[in-house]
N, C-alpha and C positions, 0 to 999 in steps of 0.2 A: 855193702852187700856183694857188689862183682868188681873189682879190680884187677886192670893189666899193667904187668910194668913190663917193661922194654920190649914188647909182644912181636915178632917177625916171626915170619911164614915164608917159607921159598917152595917152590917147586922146581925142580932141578933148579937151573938159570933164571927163571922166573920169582922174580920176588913179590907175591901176593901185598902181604905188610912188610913193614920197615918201622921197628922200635915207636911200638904205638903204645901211650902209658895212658887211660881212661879208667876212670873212678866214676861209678854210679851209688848212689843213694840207697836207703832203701824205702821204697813204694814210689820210686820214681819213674816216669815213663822218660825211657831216654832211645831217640830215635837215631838211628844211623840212615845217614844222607851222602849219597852222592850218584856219580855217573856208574853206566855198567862198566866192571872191571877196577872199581875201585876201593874193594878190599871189605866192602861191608858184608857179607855170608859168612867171607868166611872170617870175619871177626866175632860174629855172634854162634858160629858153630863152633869155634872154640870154647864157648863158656861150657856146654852139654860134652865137650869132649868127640864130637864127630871127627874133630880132627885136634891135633896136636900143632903148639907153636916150636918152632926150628928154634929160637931163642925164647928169652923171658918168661916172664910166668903168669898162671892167670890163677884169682884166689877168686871164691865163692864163701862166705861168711865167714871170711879170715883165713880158709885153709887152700891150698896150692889143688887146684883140678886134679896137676895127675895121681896124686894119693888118694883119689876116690878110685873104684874098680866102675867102667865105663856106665855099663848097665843098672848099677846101682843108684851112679849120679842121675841117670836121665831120670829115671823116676820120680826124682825130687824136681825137675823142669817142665813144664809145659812147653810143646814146640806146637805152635802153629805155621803152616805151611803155605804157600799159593795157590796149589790145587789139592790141597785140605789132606789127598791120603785117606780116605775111609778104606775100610776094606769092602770090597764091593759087595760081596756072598754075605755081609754080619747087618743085622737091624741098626737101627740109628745106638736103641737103648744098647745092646751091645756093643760098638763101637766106642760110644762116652765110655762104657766098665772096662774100658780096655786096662789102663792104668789101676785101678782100684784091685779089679782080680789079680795083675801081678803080685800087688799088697797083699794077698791074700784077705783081703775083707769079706767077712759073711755075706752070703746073698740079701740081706735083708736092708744089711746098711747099702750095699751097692743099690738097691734098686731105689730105696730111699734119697741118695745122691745125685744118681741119675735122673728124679724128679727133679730136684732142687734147681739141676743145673741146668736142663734144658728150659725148666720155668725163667732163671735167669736170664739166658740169652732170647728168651722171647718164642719157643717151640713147644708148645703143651706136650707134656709126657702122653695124655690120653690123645692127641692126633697123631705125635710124631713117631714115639718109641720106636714103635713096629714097623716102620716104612725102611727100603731099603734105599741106599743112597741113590740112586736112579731114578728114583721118584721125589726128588729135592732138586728145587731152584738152586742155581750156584748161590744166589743170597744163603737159603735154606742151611745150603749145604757146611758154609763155612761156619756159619753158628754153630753148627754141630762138629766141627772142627774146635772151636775157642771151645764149646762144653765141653769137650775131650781132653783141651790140656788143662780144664779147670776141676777137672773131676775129683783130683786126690789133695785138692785144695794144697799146689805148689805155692811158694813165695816167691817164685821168679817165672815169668813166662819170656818165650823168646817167639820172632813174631818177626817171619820171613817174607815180608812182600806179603803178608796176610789178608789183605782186601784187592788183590789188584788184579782179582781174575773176575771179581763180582761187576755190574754194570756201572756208571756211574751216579745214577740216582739213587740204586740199594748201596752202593758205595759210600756217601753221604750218609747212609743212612746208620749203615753199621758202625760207620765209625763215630759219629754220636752214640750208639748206644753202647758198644764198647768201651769209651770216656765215660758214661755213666754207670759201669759195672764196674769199671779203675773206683771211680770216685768211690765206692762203695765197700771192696774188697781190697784196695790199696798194696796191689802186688808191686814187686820191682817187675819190670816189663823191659826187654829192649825190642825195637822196633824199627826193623829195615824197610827202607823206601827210595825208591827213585823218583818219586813223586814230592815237589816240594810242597804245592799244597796242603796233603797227604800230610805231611812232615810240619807246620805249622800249626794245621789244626790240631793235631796228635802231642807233640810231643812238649814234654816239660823241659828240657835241656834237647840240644841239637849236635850229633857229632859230625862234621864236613869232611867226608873221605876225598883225597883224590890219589889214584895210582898210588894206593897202596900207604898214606901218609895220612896223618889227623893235621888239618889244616885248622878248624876251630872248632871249640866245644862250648857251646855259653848256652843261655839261656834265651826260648824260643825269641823275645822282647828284645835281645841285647843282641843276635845273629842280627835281627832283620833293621836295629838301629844303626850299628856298625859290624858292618864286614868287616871280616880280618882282611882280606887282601882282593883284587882284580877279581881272582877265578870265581870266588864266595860270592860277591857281589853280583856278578854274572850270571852266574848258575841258579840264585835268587831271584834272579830279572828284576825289571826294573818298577813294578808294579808293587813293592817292598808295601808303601801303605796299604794297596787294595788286599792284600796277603792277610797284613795284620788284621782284618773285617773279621777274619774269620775265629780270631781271637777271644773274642768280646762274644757272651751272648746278649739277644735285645733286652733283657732285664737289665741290663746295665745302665743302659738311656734312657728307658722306659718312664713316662708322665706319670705321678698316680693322680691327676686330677683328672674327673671324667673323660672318655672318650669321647668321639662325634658319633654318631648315631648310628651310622649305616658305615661297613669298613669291613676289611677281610681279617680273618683274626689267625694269629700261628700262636705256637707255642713258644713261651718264652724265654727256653733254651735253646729256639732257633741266633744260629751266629749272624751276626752284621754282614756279611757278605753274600747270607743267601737274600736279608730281609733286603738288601738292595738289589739282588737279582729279583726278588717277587715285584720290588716297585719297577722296575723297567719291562719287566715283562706284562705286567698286569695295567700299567699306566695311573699310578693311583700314588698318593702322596701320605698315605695316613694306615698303618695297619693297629692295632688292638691285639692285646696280648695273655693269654691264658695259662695257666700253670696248669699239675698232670694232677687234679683235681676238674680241670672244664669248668674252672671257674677265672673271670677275668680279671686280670692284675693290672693292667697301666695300658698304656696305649705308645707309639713311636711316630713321630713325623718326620720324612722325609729329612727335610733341616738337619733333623736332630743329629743325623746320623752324615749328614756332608758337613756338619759343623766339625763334629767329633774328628772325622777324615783330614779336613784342613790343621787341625789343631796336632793331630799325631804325624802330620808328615814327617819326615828325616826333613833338616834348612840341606 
């Protein structure tokens, strides 16, 4: 779906990249990882064409970016942003039709979509439409960014630092629900982060920028077993299994023989690493686990999950 070969970027003296060759899939989420100034913006703003590479080439479903006319290609991409970019003066519903009216779609299917997609990300058309971005939570607000690049139903979203102006608990949050909009709509996505967390839970493959170089690109499972070198390993910290918690959700562990009686119950797409932040904060060895029916499926003990931890460490 997006391929670069021999991709560098200079600015005057400044070399951005240095012959970066990365191949994504398609309906992959593939995250770009590293420190600031290490070459990931502007790796993924070449694919939309924001900027052009000094050398090599970058293809979009076989074909070379720059024989698309700039304008044309964005169309066909979703960009979500940091601080999202609404227009402040336009309603939410106009905002999302941004893309669709370029297309020139009739009012009818636009308004029709713009249900659809704010129902998606979780903002009822009948509260939100009409609110203007100022009246939206940065949670709020970014959802109504993702409905925006989801609007003309692209194949490839691009997804710059996208959660990292939200708090950390609507953080968490969006970004599960974002994985379950992927799981569901199966775009190719790339996904910048400076946040490795962030970047473990998120991403299907991992790319390791640093000063401008792809240092490794594997899969999220095979980064955090083996690092390719010092910095990678570093930069991952050393907390590699507590990372992987977040991997796994508790239906993976989960008992289906009855529960104990009395117990706190989450849902059982919560990840291993929050259900062991709820036991250390809550003091309790035992939670119960319900599917998005609110009906209960299995239960986790404690154990279960320092078992599974011992069992997955790196020797």
């Amino acid at each position: 779906m997006i391929r670069f070969e021999g991709v560098t970027r200079r600015y005057g003296p400044t070399t951005a990249l240095a012959n970066v060759d990365l191949a994504l899939a398609d309906h992959e989420l593939v995250v770009l990882l590293g420190p600031s100034g290490s070459g990931k913006s502007t790796l993924l703003r070449l694919v939309n064409r924001l900027l052009d590479p000094t050398e090599g080439r970058v293809f979009v479903e076989g074909r070379d970016v720059r024989s698309y006319r700039p304008e044309a290609l964005r169309r066909t991409i979703g960009y979500v942003i940091q601080n999202v970019g609404l227009f402040p003066h336009w309603r939410v519903a106009d905002n999302v039709a941004t893309v669709p009216r370029l297309l020139g779609w009739d009012k009818q299917r636009i308004a029709r979509r713009v249900g659809e997609v704010l129902d998606l990300v979780g903002l009822h058309a009948s509260t939100y439409a009409r609110r203007f971005p100022h009246e939206l939570s940065g949670g709020e607000a970014q959802r109504v960014g993702v409905a925006r690049a989801l609007a003309s139903d692209p194949p490839i979203l691009l997804m710059d630092e996208a959660f990292s102006a939200v708090d950390p608990v609507g953080r968490q949050r969006i970004q599960a629900e974002f994985l379950e909009i992927q799981r569901r709509l199966k775009k190719t996505v790339v996904f910048v982060t400076h946040d490795v967390d962030e970047a473990i839970r998120m991403g299907d493959r991992i790319a390791v920028l640093r000063a401008g170089r792809l240092v490794q690109f594997d899969t999220t499972e095979t980064l955090l077993e083996r690092p390719a070198d010092a910095f990678v390993e570093d930069f991952l910290g050393r907390d590699r299994t507590l990372k992987r918690l977040s991997r796994v959700p508790a239906s993976a562990l989960a008992r289906t023989v009855p529960q104990p009686d009395t117990c706190d119950v989450l849902p059982e797409t919560t990840d291993l690493r929050l259900v062991l932040s709820h036991f250390l904060k809550e003091g309790t060895d035992v939670v119960a686990l319900r599917n998005g029916s609110d009906k209960i499926t299995g239960w986790l003990h404690r154990r279960d999950l320092e078992a599974w931890a011992r069992s997955e460490a790196p020797p």
